[in-house]
Backbone as CSV, one residue per row, in Angstrom:
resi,resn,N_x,N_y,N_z,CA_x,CA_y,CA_z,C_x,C_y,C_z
1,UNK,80.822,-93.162,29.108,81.317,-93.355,30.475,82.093,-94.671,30.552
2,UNK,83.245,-94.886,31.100,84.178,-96.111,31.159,84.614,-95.826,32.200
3,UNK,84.952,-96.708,32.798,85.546,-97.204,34.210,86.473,-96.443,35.097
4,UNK,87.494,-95.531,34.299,88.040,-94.532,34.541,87.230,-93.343,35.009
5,UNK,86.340,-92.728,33.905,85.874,-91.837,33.997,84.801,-91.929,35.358
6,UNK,84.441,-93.143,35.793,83.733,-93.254,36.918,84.029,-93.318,38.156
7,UNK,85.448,-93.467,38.123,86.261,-93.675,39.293,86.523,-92.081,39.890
8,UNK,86.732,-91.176,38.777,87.018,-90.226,39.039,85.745,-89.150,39.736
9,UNK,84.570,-89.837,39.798,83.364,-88.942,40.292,83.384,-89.796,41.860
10,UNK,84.231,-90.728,42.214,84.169,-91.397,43.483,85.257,-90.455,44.474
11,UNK,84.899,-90.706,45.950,85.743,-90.173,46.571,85.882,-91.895,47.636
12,UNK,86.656,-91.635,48.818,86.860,-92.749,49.544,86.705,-92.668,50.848
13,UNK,86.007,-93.664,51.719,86.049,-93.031,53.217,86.112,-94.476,53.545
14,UNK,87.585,-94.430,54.890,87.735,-95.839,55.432,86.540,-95.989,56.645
15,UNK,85.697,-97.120,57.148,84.324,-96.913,57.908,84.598,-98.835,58.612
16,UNK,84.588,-98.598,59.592,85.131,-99.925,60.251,85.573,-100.737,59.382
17,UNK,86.970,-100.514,59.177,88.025,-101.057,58.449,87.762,-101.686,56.960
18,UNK,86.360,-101.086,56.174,86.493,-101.439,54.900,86.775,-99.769,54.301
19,UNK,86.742,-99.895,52.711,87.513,-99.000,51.704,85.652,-98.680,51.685
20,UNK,84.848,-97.313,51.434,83.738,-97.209,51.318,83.827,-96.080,50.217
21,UNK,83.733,-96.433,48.535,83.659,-95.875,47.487,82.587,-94.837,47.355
22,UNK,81.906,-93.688,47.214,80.635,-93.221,47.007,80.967,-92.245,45.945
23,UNK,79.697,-91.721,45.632,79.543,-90.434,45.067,78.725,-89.642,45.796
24,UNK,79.149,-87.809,45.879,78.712,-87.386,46.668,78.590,-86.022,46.136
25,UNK,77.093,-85.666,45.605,76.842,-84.515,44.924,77.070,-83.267,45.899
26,UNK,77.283,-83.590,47.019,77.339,-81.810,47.858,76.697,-81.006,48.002
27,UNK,76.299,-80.748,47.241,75.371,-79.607,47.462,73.824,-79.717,47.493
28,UNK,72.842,-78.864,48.579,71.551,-79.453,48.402,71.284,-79.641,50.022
29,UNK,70.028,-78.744,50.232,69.364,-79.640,51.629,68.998,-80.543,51.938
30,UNK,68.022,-81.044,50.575,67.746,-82.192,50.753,68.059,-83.047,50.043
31,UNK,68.780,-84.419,51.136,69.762,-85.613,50.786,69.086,-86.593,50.227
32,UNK,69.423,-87.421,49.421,69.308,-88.634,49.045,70.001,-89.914,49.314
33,UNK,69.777,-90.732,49.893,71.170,-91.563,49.769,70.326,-92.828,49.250
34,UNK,70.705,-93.535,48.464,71.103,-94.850,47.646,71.116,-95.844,47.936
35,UNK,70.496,-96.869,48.208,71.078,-98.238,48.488,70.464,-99.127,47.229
36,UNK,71.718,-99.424,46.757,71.982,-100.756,45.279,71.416,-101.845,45.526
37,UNK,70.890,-102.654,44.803,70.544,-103.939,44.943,72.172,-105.069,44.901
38,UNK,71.976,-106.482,45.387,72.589,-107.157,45.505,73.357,-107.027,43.973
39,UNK,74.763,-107.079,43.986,75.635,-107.426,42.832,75.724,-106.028,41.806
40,UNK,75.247,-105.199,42.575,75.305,-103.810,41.660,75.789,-102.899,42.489
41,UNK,76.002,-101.604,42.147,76.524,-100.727,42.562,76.353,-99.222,42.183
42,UNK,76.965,-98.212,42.521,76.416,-96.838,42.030,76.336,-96.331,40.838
43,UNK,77.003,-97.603,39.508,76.722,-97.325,38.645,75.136,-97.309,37.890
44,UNK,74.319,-98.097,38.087,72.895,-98.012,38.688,72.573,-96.627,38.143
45,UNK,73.131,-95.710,38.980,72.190,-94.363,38.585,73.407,-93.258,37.854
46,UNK,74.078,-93.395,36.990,74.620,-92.977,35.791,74.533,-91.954,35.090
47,UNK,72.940,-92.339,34.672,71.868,-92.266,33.856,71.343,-90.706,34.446
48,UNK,70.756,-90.689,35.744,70.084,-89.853,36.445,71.025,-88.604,37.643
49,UNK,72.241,-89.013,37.799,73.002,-88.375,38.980,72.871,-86.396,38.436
50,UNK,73.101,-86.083,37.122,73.319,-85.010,36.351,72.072,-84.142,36.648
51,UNK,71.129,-84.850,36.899,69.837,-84.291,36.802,69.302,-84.264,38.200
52,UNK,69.530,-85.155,39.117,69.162,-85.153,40.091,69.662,-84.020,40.961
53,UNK,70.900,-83.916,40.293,71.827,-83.437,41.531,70.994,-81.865,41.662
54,UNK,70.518,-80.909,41.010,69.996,-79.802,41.207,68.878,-79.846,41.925
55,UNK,68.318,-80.862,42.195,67.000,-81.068,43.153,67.676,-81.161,44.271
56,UNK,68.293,-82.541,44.237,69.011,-83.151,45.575,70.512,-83.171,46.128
57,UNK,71.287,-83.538,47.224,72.359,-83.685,47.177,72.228,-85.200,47.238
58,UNK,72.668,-86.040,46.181,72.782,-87.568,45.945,73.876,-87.941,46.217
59,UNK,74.015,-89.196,47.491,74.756,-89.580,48.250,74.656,-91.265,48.134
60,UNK,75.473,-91.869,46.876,75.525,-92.944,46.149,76.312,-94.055,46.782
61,UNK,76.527,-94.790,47.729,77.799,-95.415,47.898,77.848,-96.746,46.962
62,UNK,78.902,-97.592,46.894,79.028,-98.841,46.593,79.006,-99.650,47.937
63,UNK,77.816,-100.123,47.989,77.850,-100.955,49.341,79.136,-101.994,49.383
64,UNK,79.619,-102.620,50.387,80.821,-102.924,50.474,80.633,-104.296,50.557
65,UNK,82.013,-104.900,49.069,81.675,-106.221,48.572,81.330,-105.557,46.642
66,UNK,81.111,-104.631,46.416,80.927,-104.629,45.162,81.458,-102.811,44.873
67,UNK,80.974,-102.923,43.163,81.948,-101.528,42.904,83.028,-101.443,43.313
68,UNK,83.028,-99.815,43.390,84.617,-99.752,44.049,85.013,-99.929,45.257
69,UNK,84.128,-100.188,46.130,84.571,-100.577,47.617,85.070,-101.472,47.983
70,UNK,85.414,-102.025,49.361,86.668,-103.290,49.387,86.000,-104.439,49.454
71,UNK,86.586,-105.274,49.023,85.734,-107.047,48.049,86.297,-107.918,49.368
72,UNK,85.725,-108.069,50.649,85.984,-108.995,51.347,85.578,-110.784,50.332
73,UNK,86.423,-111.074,50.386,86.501,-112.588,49.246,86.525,-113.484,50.454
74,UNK,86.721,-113.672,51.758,86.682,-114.653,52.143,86.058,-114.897,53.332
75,UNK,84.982,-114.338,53.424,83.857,-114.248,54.616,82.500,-113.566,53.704
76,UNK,81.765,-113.816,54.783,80.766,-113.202,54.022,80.153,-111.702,54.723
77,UNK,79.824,-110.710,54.079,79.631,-109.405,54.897,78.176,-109.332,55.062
78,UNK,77.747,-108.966,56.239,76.425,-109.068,56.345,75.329,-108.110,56.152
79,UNK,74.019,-108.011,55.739,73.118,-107.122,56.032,73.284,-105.810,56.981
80,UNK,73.661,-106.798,58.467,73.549,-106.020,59.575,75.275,-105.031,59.728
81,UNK,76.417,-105.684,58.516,77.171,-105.073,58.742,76.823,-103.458,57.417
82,UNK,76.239,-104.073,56.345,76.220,-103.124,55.562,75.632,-101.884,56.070
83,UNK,74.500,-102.080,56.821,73.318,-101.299,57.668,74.700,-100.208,58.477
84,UNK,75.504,-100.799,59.565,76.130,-100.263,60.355,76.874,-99.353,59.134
85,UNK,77.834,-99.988,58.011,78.353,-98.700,57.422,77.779,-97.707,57.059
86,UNK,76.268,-97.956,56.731,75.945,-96.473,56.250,75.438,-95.568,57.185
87,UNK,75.233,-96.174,58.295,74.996,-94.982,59.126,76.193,-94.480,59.781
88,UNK,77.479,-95.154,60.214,78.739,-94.361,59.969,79.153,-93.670,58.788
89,UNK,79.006,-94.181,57.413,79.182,-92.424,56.495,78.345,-91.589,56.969
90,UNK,76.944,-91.832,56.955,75.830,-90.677,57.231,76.772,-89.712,58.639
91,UNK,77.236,-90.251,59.541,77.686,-89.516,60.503,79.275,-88.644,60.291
92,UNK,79.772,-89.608,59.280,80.818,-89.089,59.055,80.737,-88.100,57.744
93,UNK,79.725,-87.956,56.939,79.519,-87.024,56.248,78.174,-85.590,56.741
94,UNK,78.065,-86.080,58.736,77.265,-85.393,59.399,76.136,-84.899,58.509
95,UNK,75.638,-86.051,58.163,74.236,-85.506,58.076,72.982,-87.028,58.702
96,UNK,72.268,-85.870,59.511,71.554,-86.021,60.235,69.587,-85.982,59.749
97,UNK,69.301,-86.568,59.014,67.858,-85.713,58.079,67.995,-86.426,56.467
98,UNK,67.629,-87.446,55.857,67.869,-88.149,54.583,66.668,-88.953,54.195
99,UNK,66.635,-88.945,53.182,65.702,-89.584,51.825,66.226,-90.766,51.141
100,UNK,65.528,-92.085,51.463,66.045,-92.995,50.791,65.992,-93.614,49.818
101,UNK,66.870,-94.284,48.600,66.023,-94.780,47.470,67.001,-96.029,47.853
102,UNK,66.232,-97.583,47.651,66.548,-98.898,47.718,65.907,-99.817,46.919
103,UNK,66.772,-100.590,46.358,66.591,-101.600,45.633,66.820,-103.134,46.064
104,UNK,65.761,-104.091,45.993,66.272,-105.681,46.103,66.895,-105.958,47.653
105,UNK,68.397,-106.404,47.773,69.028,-105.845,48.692,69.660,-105.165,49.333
106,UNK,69.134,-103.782,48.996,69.110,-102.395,49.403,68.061,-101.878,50.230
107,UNK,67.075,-103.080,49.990,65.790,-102.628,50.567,65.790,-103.547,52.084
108,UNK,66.516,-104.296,52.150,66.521,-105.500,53.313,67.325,-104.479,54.020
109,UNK,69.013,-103.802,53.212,69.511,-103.178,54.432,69.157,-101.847,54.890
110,UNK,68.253,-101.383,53.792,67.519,-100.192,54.712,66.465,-100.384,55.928
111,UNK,65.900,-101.585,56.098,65.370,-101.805,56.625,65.722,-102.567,58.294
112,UNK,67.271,-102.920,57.792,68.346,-103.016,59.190,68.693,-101.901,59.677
113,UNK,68.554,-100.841,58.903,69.264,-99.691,59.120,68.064,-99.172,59.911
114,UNK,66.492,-99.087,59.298,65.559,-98.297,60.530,65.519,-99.886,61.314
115,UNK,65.844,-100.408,61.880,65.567,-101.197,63.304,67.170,-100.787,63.828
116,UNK,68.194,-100.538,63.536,69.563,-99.951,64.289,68.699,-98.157,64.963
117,UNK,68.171,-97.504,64.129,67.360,-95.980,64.602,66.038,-96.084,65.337
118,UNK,65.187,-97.475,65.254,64.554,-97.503,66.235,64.429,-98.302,67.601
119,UNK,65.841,-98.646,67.786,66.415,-99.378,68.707,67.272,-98.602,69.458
120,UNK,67.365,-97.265,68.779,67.625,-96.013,70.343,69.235,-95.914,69.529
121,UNK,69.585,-96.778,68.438,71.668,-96.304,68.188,71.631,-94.987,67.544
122,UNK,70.906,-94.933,66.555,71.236,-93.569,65.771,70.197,-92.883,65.733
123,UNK,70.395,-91.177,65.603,68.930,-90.839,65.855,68.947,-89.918,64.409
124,UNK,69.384,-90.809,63.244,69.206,-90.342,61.764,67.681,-90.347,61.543
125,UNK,67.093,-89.185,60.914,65.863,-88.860,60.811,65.368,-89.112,59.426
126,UNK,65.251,-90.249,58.875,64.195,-90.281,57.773,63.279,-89.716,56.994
127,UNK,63.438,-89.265,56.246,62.597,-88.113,55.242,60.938,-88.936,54.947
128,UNK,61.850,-89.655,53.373,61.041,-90.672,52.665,62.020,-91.307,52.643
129,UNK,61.345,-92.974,52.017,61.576,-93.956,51.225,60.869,-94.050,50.165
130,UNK,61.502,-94.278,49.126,61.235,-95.085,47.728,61.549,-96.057,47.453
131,UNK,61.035,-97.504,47.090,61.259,-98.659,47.191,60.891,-99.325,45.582
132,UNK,62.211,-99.846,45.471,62.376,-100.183,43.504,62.175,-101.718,43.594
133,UNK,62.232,-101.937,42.038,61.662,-103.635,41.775,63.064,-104.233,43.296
134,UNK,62.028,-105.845,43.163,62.709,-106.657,44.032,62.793,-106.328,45.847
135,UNK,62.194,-105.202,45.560,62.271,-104.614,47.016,61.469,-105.370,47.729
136,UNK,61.776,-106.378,49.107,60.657,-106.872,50.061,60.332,-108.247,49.500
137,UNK,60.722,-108.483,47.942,60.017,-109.732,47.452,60.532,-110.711,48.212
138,UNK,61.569,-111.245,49.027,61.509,-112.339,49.675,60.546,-112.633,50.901
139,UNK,60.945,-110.783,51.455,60.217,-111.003,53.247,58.888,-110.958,52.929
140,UNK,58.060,-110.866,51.843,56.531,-110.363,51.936,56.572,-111.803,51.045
141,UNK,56.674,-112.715,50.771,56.307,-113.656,49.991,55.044,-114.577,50.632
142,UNK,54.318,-114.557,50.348,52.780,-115.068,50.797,52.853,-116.645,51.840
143,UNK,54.347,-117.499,50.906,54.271,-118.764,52.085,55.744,-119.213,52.008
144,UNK,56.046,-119.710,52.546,57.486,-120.790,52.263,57.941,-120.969,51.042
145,UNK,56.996,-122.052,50.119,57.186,-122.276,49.273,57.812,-121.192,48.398
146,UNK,57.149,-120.175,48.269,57.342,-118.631,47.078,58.440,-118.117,47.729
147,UNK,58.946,-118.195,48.939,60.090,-117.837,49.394,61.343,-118.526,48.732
148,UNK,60.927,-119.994,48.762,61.698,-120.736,48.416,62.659,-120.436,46.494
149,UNK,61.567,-120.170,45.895,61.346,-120.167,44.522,62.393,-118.864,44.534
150,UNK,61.510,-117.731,44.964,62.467,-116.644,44.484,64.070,-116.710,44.958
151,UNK,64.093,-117.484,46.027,65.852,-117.666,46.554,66.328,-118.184,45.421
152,UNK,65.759,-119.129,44.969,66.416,-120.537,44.120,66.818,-119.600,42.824
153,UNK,65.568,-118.347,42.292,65.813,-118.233,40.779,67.405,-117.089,41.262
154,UNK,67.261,-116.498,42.762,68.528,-115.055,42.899,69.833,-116.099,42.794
155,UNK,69.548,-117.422,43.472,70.797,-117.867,43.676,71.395,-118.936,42.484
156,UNK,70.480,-119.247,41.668,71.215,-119.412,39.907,71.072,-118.643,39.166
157,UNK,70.655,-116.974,39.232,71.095,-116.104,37.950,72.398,-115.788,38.089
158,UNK,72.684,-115.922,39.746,73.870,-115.160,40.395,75.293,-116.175,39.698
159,UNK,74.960,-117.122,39.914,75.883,-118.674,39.594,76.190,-118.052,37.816
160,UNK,74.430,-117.876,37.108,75.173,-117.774,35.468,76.416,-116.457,35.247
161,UNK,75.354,-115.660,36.014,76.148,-114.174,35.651,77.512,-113.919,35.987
162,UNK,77.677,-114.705,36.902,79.253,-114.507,37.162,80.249,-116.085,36.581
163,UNK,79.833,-116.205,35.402,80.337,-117.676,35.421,81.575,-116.574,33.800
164,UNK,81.142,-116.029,33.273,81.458,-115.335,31.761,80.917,-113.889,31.749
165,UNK,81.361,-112.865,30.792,80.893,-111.604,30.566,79.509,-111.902,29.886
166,UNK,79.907,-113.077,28.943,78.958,-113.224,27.333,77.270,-113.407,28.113
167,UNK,77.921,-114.712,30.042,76.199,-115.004,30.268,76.394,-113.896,31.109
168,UNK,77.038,-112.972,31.766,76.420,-111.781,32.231,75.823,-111.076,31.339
169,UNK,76.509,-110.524,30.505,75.312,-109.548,29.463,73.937,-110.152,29.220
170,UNK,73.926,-111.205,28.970,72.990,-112.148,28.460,71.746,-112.062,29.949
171,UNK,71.839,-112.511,30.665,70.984,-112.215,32.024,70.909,-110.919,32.486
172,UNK,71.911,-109.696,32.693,71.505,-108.576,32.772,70.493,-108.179,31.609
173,UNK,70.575,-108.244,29.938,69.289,-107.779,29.814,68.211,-108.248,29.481
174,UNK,68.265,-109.676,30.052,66.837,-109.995,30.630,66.075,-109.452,31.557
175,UNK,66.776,-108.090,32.244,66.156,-107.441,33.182,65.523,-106.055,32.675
176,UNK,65.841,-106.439,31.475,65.272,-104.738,30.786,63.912,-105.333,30.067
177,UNK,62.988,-104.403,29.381,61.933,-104.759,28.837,62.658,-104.474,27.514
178,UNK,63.251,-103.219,27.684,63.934,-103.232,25.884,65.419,-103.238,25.721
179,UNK,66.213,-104.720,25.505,67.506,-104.378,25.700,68.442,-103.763,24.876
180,UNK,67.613,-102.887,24.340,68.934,-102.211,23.571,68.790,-100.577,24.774
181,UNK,67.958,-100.857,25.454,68.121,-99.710,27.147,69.918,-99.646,27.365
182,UNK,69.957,-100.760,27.261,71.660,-100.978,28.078,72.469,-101.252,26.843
183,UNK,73.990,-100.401,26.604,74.515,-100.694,25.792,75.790,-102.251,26.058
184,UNK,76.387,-101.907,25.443,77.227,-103.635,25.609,79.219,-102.405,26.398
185,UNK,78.835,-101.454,25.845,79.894,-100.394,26.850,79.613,-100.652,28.112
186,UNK,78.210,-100.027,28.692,77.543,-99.671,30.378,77.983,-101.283,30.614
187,UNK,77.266,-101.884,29.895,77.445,-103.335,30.213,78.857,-104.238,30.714
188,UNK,79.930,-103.172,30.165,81.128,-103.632,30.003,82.021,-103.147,31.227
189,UNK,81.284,-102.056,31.497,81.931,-101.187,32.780,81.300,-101.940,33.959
190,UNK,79.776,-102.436,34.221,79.612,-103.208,34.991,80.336,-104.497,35.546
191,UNK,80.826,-105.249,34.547,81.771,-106.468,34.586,83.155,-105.889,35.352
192,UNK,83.263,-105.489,34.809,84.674,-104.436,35.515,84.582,-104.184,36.595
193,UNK,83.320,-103.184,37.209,83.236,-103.000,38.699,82.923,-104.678,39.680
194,UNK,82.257,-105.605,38.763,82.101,-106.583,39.539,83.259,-107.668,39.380
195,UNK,84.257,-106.857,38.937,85.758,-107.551,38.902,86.506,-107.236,39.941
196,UNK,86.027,-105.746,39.771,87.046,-105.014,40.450,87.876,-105.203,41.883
197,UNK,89.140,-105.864,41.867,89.711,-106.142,43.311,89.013,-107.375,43.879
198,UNK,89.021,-108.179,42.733,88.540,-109.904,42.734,87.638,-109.764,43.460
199,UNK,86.166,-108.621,43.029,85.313,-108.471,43.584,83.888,-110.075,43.392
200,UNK,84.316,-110.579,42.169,83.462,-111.864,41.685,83.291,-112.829,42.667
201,UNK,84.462,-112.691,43.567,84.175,-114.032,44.571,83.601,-113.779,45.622
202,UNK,82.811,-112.286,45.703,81.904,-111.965,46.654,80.108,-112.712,46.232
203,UNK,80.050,-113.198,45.041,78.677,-113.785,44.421,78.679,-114.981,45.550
204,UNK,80.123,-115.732,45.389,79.871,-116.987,46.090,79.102,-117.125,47.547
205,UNK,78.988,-115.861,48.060,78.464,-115.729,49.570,76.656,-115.500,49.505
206,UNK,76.468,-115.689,47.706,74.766,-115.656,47.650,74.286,-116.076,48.569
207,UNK,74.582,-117.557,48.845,73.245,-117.976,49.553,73.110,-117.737,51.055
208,UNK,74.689,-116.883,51.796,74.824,-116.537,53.054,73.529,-115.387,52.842
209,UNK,73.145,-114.437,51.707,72.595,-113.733,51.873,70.675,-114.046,52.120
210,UNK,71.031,-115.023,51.477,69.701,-115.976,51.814,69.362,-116.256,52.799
211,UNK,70.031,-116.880,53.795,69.784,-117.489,54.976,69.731,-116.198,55.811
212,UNK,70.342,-115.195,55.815,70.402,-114.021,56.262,68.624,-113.443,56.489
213,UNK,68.398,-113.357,55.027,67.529,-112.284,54.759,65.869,-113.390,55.001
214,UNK,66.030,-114.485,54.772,64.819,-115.621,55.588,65.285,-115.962,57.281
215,UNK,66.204,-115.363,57.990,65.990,-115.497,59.307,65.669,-114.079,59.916
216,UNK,65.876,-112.779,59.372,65.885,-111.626,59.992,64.119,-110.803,59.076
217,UNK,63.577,-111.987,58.137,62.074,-111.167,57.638,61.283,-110.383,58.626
218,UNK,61.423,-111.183,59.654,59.802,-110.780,60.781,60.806,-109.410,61.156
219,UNK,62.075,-109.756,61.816,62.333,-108.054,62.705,62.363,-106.763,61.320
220,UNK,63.261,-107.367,60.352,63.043,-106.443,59.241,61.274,-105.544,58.807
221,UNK,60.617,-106.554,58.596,59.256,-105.997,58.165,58.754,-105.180,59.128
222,UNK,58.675,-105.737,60.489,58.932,-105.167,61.642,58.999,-103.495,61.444
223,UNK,60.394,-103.475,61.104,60.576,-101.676,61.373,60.657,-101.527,60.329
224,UNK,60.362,-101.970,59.146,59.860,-101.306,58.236,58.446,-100.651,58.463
225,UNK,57.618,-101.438,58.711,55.925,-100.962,59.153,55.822,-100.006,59.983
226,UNK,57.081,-99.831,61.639,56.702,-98.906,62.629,57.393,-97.415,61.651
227,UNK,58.163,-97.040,60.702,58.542,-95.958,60.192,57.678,-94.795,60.238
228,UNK,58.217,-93.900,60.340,57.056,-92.489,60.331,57.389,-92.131,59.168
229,UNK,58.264,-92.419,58.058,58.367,-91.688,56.692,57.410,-92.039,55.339
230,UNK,57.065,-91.162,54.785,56.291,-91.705,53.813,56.843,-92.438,52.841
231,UNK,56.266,-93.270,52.475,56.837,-94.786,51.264,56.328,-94.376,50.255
232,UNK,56.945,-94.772,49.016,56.542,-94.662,47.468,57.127,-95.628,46.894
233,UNK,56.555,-96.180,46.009,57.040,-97.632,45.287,57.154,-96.972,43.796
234,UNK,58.465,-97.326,43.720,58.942,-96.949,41.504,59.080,-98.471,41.511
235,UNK,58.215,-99.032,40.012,58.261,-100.654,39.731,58.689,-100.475,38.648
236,UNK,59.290,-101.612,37.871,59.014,-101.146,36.569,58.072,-103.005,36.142
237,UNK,57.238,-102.508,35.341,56.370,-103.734,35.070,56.441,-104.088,34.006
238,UNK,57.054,-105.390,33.926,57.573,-106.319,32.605,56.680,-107.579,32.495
239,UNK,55.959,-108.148,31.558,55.879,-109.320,31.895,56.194,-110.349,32.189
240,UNK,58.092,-110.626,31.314,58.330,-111.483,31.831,59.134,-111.372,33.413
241,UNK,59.099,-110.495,34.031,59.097,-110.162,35.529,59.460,-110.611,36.327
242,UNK,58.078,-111.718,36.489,57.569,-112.821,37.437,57.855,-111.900,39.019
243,UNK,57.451,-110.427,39.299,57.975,-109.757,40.374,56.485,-108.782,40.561
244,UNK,55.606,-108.561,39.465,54.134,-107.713,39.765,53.616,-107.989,40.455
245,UNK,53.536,-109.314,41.652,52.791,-109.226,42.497,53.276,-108.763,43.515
246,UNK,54.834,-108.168,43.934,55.062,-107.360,44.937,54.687,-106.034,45.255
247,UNK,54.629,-105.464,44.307,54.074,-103.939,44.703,52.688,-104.469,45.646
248,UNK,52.376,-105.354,44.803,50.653,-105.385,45.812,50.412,-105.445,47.158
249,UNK,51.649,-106.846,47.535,51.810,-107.223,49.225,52.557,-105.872,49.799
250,UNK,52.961,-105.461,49.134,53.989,-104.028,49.634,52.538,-102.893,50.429
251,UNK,51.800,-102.947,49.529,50.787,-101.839,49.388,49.800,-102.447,50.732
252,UNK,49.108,-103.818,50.896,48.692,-104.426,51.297,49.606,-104.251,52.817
253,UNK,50.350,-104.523,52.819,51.290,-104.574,54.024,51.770,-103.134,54.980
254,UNK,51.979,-102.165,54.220,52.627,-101.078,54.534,51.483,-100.064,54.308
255,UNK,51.708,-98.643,55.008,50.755,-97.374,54.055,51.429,-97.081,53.375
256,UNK,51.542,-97.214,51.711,52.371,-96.598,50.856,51.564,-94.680,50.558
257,UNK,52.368,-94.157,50.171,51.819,-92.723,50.033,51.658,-92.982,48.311
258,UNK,52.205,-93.649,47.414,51.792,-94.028,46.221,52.584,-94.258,45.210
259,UNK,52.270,-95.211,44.540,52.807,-96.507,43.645,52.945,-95.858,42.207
260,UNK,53.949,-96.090,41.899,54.045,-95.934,40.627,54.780,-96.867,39.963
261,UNK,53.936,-97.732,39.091,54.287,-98.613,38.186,54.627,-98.098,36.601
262,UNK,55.830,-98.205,36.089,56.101,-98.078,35.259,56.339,-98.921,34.150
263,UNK,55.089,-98.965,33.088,54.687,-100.040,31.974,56.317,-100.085,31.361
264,UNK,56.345,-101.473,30.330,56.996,-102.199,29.513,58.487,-101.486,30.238
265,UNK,58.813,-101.681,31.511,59.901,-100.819,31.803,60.347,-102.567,32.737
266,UNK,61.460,-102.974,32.878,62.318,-104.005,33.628,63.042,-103.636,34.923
267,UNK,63.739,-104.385,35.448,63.903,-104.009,36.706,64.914,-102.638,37.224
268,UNK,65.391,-101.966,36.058,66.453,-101.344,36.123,65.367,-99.644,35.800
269,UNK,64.470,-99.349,36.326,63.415,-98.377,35.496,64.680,-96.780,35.786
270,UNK,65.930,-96.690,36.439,66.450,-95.384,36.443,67.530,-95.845,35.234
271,UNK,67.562,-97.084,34.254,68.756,-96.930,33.543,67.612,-97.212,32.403
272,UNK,66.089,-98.047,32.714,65.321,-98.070,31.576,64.372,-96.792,31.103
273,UNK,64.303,-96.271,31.995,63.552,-95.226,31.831,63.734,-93.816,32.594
274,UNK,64.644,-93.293,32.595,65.867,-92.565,33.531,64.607,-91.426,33.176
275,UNK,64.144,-91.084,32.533,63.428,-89.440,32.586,62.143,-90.003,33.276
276,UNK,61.666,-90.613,33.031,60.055,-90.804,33.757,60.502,-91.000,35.367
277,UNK,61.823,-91.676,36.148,62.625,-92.162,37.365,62.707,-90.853,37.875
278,UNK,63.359,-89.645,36.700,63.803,-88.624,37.193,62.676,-87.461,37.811
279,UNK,61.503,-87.689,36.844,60.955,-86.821,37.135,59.761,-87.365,38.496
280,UNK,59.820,-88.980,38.835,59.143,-89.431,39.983,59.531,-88.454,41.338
281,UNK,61.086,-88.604,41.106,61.547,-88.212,42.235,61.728,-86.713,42.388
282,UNK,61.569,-86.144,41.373,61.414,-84.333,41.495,60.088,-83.744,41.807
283,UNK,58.586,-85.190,41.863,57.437,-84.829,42.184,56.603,-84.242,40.936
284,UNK,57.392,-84.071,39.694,56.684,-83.577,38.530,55.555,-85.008,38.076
């Protein structure tokens, strides 16, 4: 798969005046839609779209600021704006009834997204959620301090990874348990999408996402907790991690319907472990 060949499984929808890249399996009652963690995009699930798609109709976007969608470089785009685009595709691809999978900060804007549906704007109906590494770890962090820590380590991996390809590769697979998971190709197409349309100078707005996501914790957790959909946690559990104690506050915090931790697997468990990911979500 190369950069080309990925472009060509994208379609385009303009959604308050940004470019909104997705993939969109079609077919299928029941929807899936996607939300990427910070600095990634629909390449993420690659690995799994082929397989999924006969269960589900998988509805992938590139949240906007990365991938192929449009790279605002000189402002910063917010949570609460990302939240608003996806429930304009959801409307503009009329569907009404969806299943969510979120990662990191995917999981903050799904969680803008149910306080926009339980605040009376959209009356998009929530299936499930599934909630991947990094999910919640800032807003559930036990005190200040641990808040503090995990900002500090998002907002200098972000600084290395976009400084060279050599320290991106190099920090992306520190996120795997086994890095030969990710080849130095996938790896290569990633750099590319986080090029793409001088998409790199969207990193610089890290720490807007910080201040963002430590002033909006309480309303976020908020409607995360009032949800009527059932929750499931995919982890993948690494030691060097430093992220296993979130599933716990997650569990502790929320009714999860049930956890699945996935051993010697890193934060990427649908590109580290794409068949055990695949078959979570088919219920096998």
């Amino acid at each position: 798969m190369n950069i080309i060949n990925w472009k060509t499984k994208h379609q385009t929808i303009k959604l308050l005046g940004q470019r909104v890249s997705l993939i969109d399996t079609v077919v299928g009652e029941k929807i899936i839609l996607v939300i990427h963690g910070y600095g990634m995009c629909s390449y993420d699930y690659h690995k799994v779209i082929d397989d999924l798609k006969f269960t589900y109709r998988m509805v992938i976007p590139d949240l906007v600021g990365f991938g192929l969608s449009s790279k605002p470089t000189n402002y910063y785009f917010s949570i609460i704006e990302q939240a608003e685009v996806l429930v304009n595709l959801l409307d503009e691809l009329k569907i009404k009834e969806v299943s969510i999978i979120a990662q990191g900060f995917g999981a903050s804007v799904l969680c803008e997204l149910l306080s926009i549906i339980s605040s009376g704007f959209s009356d998009i109906k929530i299936n499930k959620i599934w909630l991947l590494n990094m999910s919640l770890s800032v807003e559930l962090s036990p005190d200040k301090e641990t808040q503090d820590g995990i900002v500090k380590y998002i907002n200098d991996t972000f600084l290395k990874i976009s400084s060279s390809f050599e320290m991106f590769k190099k920090y992306i697979r520190k996120s795997f348990h086994d890095e030969k998971s990710i080849s130095d190709e996938e790896l290569s197409v990633y750099w590319k999408l986080l090029n793409y349309d001088e998409g790199l100078k969207t990193l610089n707005f890290i720490h807007y996402w910080a201040v963002e996501i430590q002033q909006s914790s309480t309303k976020w957790l908020d409607s995360i907790k009032k949800t009527t959909a059932p929750i499931e946690i995919i982890w993948g559990i690494e030691a060097s991690s430093g992220d296993d104690e979130t599933p716990k506050r997650i569990n502790d915090y929320l009714d999860i319907e049930k956890t699945h931790l996935i051993e010697n697997c890193g934060y990427f468990p649908m590109l580290e472990k794409p068949s055990i990911f695949i078959d979570i979500l088919k219920g096998v």
